[in-house]
KOLDO-15760 format. One line per field, with one value per residue: residue in one letter; x, y, z of N, C-alpha, C, O, CB in turn. Coordinates in Angstrom, 1 decimal. Glycine has a CB too. Layout:
resn = A ...
n.u = X ...
n.v = Y ...
n.w = Z ...
ca.u = X ...
ca.v = Y ...
ca.w = Z ...
c.u = X ...
c.v = Y ...
c.w = Z ...
o.u = X ...
o.v = Y ...
o.w = Z ...
cb.u = X ...
cb.v = Y ...
cb.w = Z ...
END
This chain:
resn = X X X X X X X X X X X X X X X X X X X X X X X X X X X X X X X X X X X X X X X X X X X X X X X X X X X X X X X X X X X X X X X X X X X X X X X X X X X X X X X X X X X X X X X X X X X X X X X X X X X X X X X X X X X X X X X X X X X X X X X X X X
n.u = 17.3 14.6 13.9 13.0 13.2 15.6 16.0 13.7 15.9 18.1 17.1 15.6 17.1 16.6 14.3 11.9 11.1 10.2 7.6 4.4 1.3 -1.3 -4.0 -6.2 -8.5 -7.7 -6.8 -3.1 -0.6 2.4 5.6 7.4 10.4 12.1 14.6 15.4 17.8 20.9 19.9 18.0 14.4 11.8 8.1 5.1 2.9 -1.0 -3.5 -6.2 -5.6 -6.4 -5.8 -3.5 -0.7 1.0 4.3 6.7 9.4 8.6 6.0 3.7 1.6 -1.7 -2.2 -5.2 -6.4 -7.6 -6.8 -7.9 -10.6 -10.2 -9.3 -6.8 -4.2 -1.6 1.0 3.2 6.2 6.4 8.3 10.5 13.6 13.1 10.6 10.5 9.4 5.8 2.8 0.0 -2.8 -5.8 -8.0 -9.6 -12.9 -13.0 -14.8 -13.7 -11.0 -10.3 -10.5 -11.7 -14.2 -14.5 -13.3 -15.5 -17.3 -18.7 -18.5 -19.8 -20.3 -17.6 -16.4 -15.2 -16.4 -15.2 -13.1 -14.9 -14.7 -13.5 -13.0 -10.4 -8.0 -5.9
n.v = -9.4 -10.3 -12.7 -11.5 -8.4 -8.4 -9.2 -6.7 -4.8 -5.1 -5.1 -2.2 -0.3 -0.9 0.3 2.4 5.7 7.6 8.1 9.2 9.8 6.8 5.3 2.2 2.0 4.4 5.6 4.8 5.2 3.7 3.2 1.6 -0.1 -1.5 -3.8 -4.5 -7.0 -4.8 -1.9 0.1 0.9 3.0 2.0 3.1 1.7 2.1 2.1 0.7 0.7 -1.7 -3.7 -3.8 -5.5 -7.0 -5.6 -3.9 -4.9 -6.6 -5.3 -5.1 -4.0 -4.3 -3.7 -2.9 -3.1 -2.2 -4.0 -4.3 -4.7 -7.0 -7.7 -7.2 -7.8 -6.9 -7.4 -5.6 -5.1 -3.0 -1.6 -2.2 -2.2 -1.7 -0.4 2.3 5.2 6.2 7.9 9.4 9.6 9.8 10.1 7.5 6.7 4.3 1.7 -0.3 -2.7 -4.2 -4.6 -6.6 -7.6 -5.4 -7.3 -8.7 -6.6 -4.8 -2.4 0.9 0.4 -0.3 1.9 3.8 5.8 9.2 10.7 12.7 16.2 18.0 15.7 14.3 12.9 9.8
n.w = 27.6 25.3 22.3 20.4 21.1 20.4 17.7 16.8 17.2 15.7 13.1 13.1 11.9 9.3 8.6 6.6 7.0 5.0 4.3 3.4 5.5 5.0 4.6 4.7 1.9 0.7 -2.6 -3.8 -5.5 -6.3 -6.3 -8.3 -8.5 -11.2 -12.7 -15.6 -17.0 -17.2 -16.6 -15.0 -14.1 -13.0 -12.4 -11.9 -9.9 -10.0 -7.7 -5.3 -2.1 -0.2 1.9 5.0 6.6 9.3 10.7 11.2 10.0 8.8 7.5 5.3 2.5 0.2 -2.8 -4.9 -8.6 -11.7 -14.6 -17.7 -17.7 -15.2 -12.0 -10.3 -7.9 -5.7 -3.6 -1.4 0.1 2.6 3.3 1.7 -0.4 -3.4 -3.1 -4.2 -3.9 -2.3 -3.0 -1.8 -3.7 -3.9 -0.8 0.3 2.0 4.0 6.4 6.9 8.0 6.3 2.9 1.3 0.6 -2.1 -4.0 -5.0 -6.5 -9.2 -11.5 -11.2 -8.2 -6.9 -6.7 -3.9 -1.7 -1.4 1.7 3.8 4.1 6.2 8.0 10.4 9.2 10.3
ca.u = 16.5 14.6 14.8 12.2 13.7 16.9 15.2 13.8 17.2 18.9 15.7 14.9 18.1 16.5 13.0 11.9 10.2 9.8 6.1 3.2 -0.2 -2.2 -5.2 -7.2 -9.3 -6.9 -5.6 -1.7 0.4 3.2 6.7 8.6 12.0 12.0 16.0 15.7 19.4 21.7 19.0 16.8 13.3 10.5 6.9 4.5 1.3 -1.7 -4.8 -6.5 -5.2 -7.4 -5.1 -1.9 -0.7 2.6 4.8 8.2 10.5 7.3 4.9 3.1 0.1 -1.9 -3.4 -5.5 -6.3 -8.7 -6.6 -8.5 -11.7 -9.9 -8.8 -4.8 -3.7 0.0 1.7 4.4 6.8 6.3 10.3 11.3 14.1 12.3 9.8 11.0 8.3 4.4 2.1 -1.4 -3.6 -7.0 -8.6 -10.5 -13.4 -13.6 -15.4 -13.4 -9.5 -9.6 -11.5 -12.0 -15.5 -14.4 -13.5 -17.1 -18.0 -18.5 -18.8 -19.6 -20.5 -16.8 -16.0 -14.8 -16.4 -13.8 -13.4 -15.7 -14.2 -13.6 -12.7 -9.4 -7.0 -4.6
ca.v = -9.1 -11.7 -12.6 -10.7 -7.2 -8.4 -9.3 -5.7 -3.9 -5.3 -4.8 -1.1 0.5 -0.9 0.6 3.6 6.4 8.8 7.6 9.7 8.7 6.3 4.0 1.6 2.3 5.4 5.0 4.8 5.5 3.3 3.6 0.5 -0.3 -2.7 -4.0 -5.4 -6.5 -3.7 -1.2 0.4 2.2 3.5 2.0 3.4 1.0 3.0 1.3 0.9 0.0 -3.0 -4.5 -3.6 -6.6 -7.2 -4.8 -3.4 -5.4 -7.2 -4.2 -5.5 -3.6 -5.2 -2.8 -3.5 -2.2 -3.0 -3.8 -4.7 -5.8 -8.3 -7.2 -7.2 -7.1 -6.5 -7.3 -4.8 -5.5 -1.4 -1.2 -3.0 -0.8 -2.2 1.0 3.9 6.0 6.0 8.7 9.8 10.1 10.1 9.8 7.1 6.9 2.7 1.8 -1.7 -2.5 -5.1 -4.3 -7.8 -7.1 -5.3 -8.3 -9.2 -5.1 -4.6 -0.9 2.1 0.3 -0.6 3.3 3.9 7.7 10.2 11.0 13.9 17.7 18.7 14.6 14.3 11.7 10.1
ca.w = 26.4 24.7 21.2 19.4 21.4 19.6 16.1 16.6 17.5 14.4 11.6 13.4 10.7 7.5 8.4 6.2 7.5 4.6 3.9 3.6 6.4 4.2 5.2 3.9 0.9 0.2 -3.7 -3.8 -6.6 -6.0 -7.5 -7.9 -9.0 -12.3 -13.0 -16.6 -17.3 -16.6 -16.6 -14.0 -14.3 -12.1 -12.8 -11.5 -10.0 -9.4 -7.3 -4.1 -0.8 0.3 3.1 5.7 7.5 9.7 11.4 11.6 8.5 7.9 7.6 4.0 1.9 -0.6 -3.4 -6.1 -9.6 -12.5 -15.9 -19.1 -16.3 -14.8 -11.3 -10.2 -6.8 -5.7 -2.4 -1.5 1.3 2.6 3.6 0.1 -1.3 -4.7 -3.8 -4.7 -2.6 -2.3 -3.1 -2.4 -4.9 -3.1 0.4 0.3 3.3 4.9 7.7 7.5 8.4 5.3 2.0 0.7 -0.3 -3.4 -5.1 -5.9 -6.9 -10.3 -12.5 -10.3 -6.8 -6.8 -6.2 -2.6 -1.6 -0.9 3.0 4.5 4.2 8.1 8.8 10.4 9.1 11.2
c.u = 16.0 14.7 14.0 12.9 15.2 16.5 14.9 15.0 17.8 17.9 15.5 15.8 17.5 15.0 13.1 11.1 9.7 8.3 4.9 1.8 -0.8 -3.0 -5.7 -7.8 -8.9 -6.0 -4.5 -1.3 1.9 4.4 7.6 9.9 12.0 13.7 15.3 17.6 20.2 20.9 17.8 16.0 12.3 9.2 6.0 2.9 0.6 -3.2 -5.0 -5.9 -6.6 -6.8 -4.0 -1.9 0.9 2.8 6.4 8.9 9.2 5.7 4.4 2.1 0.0 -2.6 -3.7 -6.3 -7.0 -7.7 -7.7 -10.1 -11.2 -9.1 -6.8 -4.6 -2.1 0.1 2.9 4.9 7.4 8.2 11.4 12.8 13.9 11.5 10.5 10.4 7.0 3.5 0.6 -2.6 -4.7 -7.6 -10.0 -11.7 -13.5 -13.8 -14.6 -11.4 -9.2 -10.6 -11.5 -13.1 -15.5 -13.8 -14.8 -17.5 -17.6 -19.4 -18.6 -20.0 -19.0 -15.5 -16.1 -15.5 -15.3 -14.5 -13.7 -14.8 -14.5 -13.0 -11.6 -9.1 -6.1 -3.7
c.v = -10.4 -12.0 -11.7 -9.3 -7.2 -7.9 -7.4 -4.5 -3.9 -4.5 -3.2 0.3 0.5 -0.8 2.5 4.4 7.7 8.2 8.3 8.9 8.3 5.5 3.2 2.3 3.6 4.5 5.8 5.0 4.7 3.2 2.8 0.4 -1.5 -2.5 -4.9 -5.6 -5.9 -2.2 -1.3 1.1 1.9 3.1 2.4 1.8 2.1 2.2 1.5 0.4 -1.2 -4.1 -4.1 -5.1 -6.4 -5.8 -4.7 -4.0 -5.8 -6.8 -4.6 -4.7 -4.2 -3.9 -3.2 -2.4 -2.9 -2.8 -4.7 -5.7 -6.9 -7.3 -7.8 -7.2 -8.0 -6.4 -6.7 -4.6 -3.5 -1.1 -1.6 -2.1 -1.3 -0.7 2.6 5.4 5.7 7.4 8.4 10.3 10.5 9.7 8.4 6.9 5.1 2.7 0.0 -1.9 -3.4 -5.0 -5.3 -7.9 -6.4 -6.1 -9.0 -8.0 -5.5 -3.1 -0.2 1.3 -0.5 0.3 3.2 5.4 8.2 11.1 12.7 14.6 18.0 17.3 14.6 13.2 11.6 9.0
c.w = 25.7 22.9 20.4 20.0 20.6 17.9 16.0 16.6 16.2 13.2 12.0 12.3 9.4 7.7 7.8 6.8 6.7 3.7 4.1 4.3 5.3 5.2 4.3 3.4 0.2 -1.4 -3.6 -4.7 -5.9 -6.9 -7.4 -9.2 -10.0 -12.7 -14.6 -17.0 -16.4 -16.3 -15.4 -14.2 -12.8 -13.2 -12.1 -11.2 -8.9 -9.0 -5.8 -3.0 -0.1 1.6 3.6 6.6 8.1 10.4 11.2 9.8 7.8 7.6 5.6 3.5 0.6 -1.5 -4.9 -7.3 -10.3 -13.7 -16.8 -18.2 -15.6 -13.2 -11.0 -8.7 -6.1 -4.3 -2.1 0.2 1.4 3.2 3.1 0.2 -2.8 -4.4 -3.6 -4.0 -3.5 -2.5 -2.7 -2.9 -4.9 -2.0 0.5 1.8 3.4 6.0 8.3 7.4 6.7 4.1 0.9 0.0 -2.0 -4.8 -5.9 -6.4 -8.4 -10.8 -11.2 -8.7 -6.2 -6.3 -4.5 -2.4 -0.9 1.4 3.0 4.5 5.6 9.2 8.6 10.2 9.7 10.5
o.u = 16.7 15.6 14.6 13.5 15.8 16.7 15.6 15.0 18.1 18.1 15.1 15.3 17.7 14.3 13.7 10.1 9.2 8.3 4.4 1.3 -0.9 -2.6 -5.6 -8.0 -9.5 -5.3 -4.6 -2.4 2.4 4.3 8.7 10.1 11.9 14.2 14.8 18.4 20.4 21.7 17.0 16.4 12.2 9.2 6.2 2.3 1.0 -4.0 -4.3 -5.7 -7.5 -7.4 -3.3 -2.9 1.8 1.9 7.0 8.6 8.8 4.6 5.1 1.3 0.9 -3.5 -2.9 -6.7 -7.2 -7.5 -8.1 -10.5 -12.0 -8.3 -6.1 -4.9 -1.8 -0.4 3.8 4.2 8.3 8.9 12.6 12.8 15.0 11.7 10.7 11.0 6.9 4.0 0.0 -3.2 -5.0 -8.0 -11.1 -11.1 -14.4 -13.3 -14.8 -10.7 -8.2 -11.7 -11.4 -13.1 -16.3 -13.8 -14.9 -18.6 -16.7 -20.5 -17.7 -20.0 -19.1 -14.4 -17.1 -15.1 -14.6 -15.5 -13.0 -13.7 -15.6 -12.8 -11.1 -9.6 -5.3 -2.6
o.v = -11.4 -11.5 -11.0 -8.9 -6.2 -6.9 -6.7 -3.5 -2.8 -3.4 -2.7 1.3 1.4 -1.6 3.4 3.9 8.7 8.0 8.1 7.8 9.1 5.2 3.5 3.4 4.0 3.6 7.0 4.9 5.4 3.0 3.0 0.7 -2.6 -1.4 -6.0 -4.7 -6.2 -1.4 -2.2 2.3 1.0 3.6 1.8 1.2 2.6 1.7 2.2 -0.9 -0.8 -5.0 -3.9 -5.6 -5.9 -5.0 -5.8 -3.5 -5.5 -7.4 -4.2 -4.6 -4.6 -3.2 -3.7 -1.3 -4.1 -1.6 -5.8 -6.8 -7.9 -6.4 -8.5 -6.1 -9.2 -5.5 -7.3 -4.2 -3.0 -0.1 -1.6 -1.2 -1.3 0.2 3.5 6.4 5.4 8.1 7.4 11.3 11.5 8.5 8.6 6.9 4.7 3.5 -0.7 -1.1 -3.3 -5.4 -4.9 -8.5 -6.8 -5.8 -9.6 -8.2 -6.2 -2.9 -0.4 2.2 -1.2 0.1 2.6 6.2 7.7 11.6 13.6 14.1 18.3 17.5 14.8 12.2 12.5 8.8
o.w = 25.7 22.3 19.6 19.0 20.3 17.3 15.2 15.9 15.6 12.7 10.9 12.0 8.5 7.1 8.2 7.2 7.2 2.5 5.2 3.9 4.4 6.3 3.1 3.9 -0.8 -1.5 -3.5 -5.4 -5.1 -8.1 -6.8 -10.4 -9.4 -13.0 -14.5 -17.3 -15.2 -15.9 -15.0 -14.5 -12.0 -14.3 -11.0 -12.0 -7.8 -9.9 -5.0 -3.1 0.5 2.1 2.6 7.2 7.5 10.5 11.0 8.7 6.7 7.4 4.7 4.4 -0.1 -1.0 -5.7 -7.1 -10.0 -14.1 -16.5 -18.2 -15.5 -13.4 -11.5 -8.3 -6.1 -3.7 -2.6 1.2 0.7 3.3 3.4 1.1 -3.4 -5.3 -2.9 -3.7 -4.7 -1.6 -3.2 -2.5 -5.5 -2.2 0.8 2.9 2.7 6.8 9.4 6.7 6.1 4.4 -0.3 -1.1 -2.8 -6.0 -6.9 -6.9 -8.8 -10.5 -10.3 -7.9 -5.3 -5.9 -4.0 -3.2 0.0 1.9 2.6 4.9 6.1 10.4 7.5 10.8 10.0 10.9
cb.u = 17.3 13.2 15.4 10.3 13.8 17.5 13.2 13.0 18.2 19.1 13.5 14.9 19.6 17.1 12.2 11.7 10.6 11.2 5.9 3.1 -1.7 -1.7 -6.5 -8.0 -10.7 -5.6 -6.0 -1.3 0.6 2.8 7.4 7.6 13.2 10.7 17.1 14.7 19.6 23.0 18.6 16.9 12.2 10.7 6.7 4.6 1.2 -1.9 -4.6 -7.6 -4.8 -7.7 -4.8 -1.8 -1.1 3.8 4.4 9.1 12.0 7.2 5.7 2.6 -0.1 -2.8 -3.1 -6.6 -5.1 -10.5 -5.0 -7.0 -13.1 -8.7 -9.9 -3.7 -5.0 0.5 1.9 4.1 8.3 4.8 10.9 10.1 15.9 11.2 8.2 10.5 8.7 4.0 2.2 -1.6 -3.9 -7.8 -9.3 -9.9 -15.0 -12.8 -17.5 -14.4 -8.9 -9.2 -11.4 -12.0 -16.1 -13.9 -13.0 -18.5 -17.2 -18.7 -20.7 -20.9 -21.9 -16.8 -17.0 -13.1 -17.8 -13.6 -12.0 -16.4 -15.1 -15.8 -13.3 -9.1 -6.6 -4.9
cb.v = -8.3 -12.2 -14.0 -10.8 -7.1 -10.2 -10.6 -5.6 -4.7 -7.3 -5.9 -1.0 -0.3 -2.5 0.2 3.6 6.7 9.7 6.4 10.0 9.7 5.5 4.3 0.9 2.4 6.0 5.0 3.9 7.3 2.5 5.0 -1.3 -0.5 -2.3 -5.0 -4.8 -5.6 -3.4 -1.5 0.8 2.0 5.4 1.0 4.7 -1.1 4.2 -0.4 0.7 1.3 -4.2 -5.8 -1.7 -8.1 -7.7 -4.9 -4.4 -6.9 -8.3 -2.0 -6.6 -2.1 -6.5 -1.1 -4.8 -1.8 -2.4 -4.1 -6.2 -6.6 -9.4 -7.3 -5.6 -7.1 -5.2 -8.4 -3.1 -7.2 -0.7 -1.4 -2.6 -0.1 -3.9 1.1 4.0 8.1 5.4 9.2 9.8 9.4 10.0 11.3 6.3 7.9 1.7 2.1 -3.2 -3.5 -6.7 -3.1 -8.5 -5.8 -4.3 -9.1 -9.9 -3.3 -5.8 -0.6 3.7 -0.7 -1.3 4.5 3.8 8.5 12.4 10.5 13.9 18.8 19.1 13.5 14.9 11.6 9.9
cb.w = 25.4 25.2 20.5 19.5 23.0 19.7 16.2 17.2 18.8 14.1 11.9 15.2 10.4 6.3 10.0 5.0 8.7 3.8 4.5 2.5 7.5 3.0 5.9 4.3 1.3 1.7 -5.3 -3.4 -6.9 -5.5 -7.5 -7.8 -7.7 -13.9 -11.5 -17.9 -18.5 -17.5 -17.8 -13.0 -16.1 -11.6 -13.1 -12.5 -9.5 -10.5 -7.7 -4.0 0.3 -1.3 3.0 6.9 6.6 8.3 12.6 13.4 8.7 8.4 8.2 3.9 1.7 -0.1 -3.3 -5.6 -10.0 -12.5 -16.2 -20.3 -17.0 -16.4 -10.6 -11.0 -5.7 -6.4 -2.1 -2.3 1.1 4.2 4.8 -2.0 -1.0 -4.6 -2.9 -6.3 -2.2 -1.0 -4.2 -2.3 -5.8 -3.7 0.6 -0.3 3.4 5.2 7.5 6.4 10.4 5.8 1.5 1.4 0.5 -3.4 -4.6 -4.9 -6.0 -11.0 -13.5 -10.9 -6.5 -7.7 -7.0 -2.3 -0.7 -3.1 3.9 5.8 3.1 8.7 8.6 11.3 8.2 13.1
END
């Protein structure tokens, strides 16, 4: 065995699998784990998926959000146990693997259209 078949053997326990199919340009509802102190809560961040990168431990998504006009975007290591679980909120339709482009969109041409009624998602 060489060493990455190792690397995977060990990492393949602390991968999660209770994750609903998402894709790109699909908005997420994400539910992360905030420790202030001795205290734990669930926040909620709600925005678009704009990037998946990596695999297995190091499977990443990037999704971004508009507060006060100023855009936000949030890197979330997808098999944290920081997230709490993922929801989705709406289908978005992309025709591209990385949605970098919507950093220059501004008002309504910054809307994603929702994926075709009869198109299968996988």
């Amino acid at each position: 065995m060489n060493k990455q078949h190792i690397i995977e053997s060990v990492t393949e326990g602390q991968l999660k699998s209770d994750f609903p199919a998402f894709s790109v340009g699909d908005t997420l509802d994400v539910h992360v784990r905030i420790i202030e102190g001795d205290k734990e809560r669930v926040q909620v961040y709600q925005g678009v998926l704009i990037a998946e990168k990596g695999r297995g431990v190091n499977h990443t998504i990037t999704v971004r959000r508009i507060v006060a006009n100023e855009g936000v975007e949030r890197i979330f290591p997808l098999h944290s146990p920081r997230i709490a679980k993922i929801e989705v909120v709406r289908r978005g339709d992309a025709r591209r693997a990385k949605l970098y482009f919507l950093r220059d969109r501004v008002g309504k041409s910054r809307r994603l259209r929702d994926q075709r009624r009869g198109l299968k998602h996988v």
